[in-house]
C-alpha positions as a LaTeX table, in Angstrom:
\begin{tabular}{lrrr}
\hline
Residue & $x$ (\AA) & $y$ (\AA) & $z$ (\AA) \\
\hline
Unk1 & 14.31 & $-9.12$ & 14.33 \\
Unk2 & 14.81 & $-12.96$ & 14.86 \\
Unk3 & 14.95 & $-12.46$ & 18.43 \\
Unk4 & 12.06 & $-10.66$ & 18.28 \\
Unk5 & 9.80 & $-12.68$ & 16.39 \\
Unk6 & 11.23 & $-15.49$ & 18.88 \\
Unk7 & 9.97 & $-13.92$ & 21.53 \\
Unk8 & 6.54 & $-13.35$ & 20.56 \\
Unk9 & 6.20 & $-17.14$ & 19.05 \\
Unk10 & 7.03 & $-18.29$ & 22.88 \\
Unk11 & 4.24 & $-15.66$ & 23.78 \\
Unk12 & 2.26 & $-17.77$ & 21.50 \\
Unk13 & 3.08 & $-20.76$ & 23.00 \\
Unk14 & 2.60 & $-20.01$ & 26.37 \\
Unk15 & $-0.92$ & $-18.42$ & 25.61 \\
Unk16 & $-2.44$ & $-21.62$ & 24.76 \\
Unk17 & $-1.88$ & $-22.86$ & 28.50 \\
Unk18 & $-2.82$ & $-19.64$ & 30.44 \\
Unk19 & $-6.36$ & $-19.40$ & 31.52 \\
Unk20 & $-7.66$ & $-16.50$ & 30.28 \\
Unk21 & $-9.83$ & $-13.58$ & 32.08 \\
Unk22 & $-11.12$ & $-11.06$ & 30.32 \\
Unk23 & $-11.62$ & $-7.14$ & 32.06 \\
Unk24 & $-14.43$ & $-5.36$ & 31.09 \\
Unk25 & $-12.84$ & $-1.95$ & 32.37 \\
Unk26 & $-11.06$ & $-0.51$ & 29.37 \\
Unk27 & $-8.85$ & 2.78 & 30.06 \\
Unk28 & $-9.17$ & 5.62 & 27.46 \\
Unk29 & $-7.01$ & 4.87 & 24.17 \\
Unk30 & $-3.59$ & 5.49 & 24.68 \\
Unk31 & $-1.76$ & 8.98 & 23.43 \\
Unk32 & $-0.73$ & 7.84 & 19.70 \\
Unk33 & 3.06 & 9.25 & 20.52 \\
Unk34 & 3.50 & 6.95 & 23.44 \\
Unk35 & 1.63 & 3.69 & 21.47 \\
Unk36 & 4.42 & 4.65 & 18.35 \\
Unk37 & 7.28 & 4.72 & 20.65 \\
Unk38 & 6.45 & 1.58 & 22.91 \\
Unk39 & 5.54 & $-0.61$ & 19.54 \\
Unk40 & 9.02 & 0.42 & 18.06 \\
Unk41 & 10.71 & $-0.51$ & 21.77 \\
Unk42 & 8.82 & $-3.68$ & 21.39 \\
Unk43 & 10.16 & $-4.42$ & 17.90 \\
Unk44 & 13.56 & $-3.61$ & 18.52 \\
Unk45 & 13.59 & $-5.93$ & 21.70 \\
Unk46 & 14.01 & $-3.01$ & 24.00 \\
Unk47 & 10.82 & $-3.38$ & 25.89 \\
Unk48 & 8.04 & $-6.72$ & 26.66 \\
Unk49 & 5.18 & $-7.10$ & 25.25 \\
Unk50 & 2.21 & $-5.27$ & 27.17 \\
Unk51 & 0.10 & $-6.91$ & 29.48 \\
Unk52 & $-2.99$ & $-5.74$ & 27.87 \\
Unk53 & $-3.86$ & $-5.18$ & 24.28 \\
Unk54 & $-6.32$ & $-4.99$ & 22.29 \\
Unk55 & $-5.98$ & $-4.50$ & 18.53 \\
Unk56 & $-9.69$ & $-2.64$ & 17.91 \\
Unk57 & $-8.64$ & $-0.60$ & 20.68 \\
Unk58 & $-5.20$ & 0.71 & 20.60 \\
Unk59 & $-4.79$ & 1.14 & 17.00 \\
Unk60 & $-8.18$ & 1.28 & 15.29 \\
Unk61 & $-9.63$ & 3.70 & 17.60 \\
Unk62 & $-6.86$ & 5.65 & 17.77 \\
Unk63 & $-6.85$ & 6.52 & 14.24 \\
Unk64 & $-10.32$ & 7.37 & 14.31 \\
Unk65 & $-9.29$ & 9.88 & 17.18 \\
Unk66 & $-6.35$ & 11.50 & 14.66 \\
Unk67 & $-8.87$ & 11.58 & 12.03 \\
Unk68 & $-11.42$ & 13.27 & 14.11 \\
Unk69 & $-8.93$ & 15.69 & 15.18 \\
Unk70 & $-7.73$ & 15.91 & 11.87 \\
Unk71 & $-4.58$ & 14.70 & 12.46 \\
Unk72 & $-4.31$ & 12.38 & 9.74 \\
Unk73 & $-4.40$ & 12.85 & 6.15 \\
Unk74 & $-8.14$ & 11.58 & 4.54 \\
Unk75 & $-8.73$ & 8.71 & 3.13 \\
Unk76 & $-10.26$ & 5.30 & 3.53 \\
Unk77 & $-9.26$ & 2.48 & 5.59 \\
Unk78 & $-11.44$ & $-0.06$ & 3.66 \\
Unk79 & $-12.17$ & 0.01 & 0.07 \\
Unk80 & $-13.86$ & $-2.90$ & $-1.26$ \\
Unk81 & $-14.82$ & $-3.28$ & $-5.34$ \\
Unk82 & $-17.19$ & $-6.63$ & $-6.25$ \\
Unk83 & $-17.29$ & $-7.98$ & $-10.06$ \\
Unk84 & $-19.55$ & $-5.27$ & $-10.94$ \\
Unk85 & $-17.61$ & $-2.72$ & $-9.88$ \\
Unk86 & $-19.82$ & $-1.12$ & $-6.89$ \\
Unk87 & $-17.61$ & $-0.48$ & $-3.94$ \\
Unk88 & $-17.73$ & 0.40 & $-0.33$ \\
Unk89 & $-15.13$ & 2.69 & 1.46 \\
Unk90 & $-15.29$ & 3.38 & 4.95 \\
Unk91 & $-12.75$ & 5.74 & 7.00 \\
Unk92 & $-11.55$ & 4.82 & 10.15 \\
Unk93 & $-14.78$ & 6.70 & 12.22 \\
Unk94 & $-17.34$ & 4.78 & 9.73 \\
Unk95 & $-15.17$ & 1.52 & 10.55 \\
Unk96 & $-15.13$ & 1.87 & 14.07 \\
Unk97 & $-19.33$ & 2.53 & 13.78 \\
Unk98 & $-20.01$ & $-0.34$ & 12.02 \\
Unk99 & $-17.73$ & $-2.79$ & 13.86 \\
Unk100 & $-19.07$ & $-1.27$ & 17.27 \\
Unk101 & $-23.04$ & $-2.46$ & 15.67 \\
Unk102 & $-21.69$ & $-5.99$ & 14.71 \\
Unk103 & $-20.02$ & $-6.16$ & 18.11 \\
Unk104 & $-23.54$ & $-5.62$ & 19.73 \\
Unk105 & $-25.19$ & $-7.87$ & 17.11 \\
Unk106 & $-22.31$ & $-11.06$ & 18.56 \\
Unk107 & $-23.02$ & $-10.04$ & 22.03 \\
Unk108 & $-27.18$ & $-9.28$ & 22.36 \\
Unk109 & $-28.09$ & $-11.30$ & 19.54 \\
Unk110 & $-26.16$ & $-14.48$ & 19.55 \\
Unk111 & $-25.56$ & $-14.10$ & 23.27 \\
Unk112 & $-21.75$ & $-14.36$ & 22.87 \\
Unk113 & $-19.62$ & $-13.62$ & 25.96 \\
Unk114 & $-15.54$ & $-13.26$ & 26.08 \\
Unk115 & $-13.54$ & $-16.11$ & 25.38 \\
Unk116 & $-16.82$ & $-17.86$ & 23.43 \\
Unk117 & $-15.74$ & $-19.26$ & 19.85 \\
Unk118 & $-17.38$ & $-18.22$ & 16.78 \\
Unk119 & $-16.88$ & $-19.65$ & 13.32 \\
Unk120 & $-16.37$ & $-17.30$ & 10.02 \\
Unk121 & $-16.84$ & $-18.68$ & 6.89 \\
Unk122 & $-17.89$ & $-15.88$ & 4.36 \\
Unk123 & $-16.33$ & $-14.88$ & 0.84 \\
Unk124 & $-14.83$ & $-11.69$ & 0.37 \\
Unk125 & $-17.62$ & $-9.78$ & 1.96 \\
Unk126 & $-16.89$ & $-6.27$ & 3.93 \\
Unk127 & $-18.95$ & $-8.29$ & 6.58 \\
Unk128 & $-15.88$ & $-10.91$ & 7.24 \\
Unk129 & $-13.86$ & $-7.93$ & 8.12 \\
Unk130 & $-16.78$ & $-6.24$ & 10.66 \\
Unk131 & $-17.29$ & $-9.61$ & 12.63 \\
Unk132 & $-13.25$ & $-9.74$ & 12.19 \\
Unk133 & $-12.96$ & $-6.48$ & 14.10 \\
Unk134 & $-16.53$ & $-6.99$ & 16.13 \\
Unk135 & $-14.62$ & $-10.43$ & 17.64 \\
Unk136 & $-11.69$ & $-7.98$ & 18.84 \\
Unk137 & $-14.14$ & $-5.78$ & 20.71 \\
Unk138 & $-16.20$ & $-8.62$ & 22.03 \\
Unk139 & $-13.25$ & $-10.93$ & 23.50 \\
Unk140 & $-14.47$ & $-13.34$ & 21.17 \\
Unk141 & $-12.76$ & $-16.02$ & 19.58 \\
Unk142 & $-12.90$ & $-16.30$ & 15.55 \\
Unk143 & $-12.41$ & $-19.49$ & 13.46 \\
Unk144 & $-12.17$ & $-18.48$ & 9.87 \\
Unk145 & $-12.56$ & $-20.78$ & 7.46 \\
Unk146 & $-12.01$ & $-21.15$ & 3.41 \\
Unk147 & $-15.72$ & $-21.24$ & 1.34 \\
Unk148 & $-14.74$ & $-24.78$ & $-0.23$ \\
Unk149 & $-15.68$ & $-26.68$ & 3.32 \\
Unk150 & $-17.63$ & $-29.23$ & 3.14 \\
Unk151 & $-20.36$ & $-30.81$ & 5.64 \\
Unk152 & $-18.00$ & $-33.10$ & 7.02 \\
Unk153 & $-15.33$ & $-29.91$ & 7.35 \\
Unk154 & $-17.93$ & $-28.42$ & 8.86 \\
Unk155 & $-19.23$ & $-30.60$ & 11.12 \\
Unk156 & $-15.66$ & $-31.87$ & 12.36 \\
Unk157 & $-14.52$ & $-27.90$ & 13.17 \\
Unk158 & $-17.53$ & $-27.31$ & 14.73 \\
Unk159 & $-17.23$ & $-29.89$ & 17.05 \\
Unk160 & $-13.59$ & $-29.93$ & 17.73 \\
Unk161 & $-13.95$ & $-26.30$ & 18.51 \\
Unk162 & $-17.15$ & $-26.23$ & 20.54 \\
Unk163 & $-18.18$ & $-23.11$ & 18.64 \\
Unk164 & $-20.92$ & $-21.29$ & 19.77 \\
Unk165 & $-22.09$ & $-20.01$ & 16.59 \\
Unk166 & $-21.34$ & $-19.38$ & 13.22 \\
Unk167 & $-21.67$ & $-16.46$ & 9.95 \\
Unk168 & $-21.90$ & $-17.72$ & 6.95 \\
Unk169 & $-23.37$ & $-16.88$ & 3.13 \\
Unk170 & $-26.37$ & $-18.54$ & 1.20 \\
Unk171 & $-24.54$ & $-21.10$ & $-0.45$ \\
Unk172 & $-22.71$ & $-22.60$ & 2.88 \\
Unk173 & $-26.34$ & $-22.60$ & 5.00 \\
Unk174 & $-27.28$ & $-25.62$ & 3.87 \\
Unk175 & $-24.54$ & $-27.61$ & 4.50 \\
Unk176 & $-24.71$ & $-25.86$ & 7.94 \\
Unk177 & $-28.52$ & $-26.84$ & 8.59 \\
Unk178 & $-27.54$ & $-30.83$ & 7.52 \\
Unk179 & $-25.23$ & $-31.43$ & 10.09 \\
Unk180 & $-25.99$ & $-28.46$ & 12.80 \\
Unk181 & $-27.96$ & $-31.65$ & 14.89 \\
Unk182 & $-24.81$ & $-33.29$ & 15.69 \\
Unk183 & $-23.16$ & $-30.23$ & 16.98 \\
Unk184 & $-24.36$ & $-29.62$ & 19.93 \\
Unk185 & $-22.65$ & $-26.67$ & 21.01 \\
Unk186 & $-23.92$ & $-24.88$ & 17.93 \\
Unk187 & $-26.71$ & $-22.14$ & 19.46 \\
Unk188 & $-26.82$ & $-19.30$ & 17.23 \\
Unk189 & $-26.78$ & $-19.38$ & 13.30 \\
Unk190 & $-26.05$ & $-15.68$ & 11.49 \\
Unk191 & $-26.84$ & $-15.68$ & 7.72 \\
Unk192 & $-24.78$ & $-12.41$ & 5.74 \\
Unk193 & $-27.85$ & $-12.58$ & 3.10 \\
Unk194 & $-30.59$ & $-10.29$ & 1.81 \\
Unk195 & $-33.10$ & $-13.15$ & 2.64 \\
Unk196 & $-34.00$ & $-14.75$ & 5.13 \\
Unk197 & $-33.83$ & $-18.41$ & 5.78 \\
Unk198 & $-35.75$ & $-20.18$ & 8.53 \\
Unk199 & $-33.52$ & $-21.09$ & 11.68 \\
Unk200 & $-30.98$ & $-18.61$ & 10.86 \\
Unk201 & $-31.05$ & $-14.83$ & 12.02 \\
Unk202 & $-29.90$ & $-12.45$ & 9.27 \\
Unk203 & $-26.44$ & $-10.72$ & 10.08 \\
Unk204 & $-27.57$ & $-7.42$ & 7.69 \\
Unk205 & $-31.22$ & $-6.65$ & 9.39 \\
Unk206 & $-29.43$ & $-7.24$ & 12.52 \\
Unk207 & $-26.44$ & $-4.90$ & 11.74 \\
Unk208 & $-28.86$ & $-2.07$ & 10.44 \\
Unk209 & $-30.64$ & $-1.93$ & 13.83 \\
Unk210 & $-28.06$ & $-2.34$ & 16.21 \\
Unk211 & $-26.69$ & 0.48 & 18.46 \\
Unk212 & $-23.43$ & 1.81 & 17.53 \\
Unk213 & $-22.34$ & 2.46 & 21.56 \\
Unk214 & $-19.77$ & $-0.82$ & 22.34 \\
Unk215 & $-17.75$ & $-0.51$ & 25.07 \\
Unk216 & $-14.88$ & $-2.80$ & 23.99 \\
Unk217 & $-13.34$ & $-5.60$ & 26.25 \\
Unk218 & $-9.93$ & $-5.20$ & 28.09 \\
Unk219 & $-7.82$ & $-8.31$ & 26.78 \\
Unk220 & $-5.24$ & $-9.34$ & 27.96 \\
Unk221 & $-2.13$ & $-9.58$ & 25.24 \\
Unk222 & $-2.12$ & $-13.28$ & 26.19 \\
Unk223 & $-5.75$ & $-13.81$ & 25.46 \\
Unk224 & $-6.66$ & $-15.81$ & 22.92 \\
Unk225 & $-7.65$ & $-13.97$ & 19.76 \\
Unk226 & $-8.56$ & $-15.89$ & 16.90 \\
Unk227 & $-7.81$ & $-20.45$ & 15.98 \\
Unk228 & $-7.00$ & $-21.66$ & 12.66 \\
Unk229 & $-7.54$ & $-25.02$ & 11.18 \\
Unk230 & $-4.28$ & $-26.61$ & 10.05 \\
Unk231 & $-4.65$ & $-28.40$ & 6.35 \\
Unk232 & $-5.26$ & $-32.23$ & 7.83 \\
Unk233 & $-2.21$ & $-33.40$ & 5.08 \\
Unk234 & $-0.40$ & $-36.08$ & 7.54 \\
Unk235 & $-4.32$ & $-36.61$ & 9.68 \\
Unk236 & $-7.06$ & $-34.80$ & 11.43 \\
Unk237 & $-6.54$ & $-31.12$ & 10.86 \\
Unk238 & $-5.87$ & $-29.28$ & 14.53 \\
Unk239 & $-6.78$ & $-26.30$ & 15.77 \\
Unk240 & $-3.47$ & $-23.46$ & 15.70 \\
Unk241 & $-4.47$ & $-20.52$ & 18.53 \\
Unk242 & $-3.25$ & $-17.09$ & 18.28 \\
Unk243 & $-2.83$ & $-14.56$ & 20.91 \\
Unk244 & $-4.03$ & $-10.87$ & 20.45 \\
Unk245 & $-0.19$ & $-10.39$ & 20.81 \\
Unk246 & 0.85 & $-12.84$ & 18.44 \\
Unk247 & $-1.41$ & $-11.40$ & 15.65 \\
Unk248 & $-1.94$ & $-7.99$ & 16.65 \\
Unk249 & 1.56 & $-7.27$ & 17.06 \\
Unk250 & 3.37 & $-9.62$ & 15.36 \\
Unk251 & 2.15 & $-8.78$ & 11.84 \\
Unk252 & 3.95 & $-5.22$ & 12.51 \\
Unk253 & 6.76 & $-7.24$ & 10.97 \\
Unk254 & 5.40 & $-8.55$ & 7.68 \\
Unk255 & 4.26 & $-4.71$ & 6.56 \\
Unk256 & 7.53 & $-3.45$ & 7.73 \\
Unk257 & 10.18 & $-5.78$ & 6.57 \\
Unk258 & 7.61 & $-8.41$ & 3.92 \\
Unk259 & 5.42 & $-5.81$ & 2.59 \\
Unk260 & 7.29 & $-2.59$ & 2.47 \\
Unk261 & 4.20 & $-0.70$ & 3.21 \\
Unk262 & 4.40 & 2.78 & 2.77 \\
Unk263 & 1.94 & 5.62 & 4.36 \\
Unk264 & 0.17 & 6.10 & 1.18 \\
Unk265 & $-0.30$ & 2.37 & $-0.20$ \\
Unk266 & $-3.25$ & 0.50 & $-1.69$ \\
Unk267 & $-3.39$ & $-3.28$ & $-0.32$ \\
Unk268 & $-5.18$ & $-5.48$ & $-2.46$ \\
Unk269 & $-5.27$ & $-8.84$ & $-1.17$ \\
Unk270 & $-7.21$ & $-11.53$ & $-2.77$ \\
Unk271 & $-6.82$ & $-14.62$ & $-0.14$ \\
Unk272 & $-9.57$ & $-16.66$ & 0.56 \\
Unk273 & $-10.97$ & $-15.12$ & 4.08 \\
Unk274 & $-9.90$ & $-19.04$ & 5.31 \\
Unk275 & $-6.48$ & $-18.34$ & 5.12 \\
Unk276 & $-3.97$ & $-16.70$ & 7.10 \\
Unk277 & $-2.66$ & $-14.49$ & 4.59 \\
Unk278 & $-6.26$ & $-12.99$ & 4.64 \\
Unk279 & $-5.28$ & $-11.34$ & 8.44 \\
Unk280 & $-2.69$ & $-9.10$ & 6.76 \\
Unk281 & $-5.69$ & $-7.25$ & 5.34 \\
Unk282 & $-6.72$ & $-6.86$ & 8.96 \\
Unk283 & $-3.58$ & $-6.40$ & 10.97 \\
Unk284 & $-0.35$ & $-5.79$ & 8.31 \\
Unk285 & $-2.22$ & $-2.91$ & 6.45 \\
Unk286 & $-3.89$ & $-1.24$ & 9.46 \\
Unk287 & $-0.65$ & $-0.97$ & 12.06 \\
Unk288 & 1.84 & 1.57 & 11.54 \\
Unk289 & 5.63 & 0.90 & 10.47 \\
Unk290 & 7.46 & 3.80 & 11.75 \\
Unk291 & 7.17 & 6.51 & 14.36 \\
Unk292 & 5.28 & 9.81 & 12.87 \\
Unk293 & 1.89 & 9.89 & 11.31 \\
Unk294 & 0.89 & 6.63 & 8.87 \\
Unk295 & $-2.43$ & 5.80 & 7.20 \\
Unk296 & $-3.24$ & 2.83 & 5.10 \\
Unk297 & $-5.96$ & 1.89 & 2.64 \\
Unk298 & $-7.42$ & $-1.14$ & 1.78 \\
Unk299 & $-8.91$ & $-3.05$ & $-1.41$ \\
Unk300 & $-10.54$ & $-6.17$ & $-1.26$ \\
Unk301 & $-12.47$ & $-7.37$ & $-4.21$ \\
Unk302 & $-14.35$ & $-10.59$ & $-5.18$ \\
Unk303 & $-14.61$ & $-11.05$ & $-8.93$ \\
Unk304 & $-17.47$ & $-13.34$ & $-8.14$ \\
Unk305 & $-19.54$ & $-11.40$ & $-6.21$ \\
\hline
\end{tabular}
């Protein structure tokens, strides 16, 4: 295990010096047998990490092709509860759907291409986990970031970064709009609101009218999948890249050997979306952990919604 975890923090490494190119011609998800045997060759050390891979892909998709076949046992892959109890549960075919719209909403509406940088900085919202999964299919590069940020957090990431646009909620937009003139990479604003707010284009009107064909991107394992923001404790905080290899593979570990995820858990996590821990929602409770058939579900919740 330490050998492989080794391994893919030098694939890390090395990603953040390759020049990325992303293919547009994606091959037809992989037979799930095949994907359960090479991942477990691939944890074990037995076998490199694949040239291509791409998490929305290979293992999303495919589960929505089990549970279309009915292959898989029923159940949701996202359940999410707010304060006031309403929830929203979507199976893997109703995640795939929505994440497909949001993918066309990055890619028509904001005009993002593969490799562009996109900044995330939404509360517990089922929307943080669409764009999460929309980013996968688009090639597109996500910078989450915790709700506390102020303008000068803001302003400082989106400039360091060179982010192209940027989701956020009500209460963040203003902060946005104060200091969006002095980043002038900035060119598309998406607001997750039910109003509207001049300069911004809402993410939910968008999302409702949005095709749900997406032909998702071919990445490459090396491509660069999502940057985080160190704290800033000893200076400036720096950007920290991972690789759709690093994250999409190398969280197999924490629900197999951290987590002790079993086929029939509930995840909750409560992380602020800023954090890292927030990507085991996304990667840790969707992969599988041992060869036969696997499902997870997911809670989120946000008390203050």
């Amino acid at each position: 295990m330490r050998l492989w975890l080794r391994g893919l923090g030098l694939q890390a490494l090395r990603s953040f010096w390759v020049v990325r190119g992303v293919h547009t011609q994606v091959p037809p998800p992989p037979v799930p047998q095949k994907v359960l045997t090479d991942w477990e060759a691939i944890c074990l050390g037995r076998q490199p990490v694949p040239e291509y891979f791409n998490f929305a892909h290979d293992m999303l998709d495919m589960w929505t092709r089990l549970e279309k076949a009915g292959d898989r046992p029923s159940g949701p892959a996202f359940w999410w509860v707010d304060g006031k109890g309403a929830e929203v549960k979507w199976s893997y075919e109703e995640l795939g759907k929505q994440s497909r719209k949001a993918a066309n909403v990055l890619g028509d509406a904001c005009g993002l291409q593969p490799g562009d940088r996109i900044m995330l900085v939404l509360p517990r919202l089922p929307e943080w986990w669409l764009v999460s999964v929309a980013c996968m299919r688009t090639g597109v590069v996500m910078i989450p970031g915790v709700t506390q940020l102020t303008e000068k957090d803001l302003k400082y990431r989106l400039q360091v970064s060179r982010a192209k646009s940027i989701i956020t909620s009500d209460s963040l937009a203003p902060h946005v709009d104060a200091i969006s003139n002095e980043c002038p990479s900035l060119q598309a604003k998406l607001l997750v609101s039910d109003t509207r707010r001049p300069g911004w284009m809402n993410f939910r009107e968008l999302l409702q009218e949005a095709s749900t064909e997406h032909s998702c991107v071919r990445t490459k394992s090396r491509d660069a999948l999502s940057i985080y923001f160190t704290s800033g404790t000893t200076g400036a905080p720096k950007m920290v890249e991972h690789s759709h290899c690093s994250y999409g593979l190398g969280f197999l570990a924490s629900a197999r050997q951290w987590m002790g995820l079993t086929g029939s858990s509930v995840f909750w996590n409560t992380t602020d979306t800023g954090w890292v821990k927030a990507a085991w929602t996304l990667f840790s409770a969707w992969v599988f952990f041992r060869l036969g058939w696997s499902w997870k579900m997911c809670l989120k919740t946000d008390p203050c919604i």
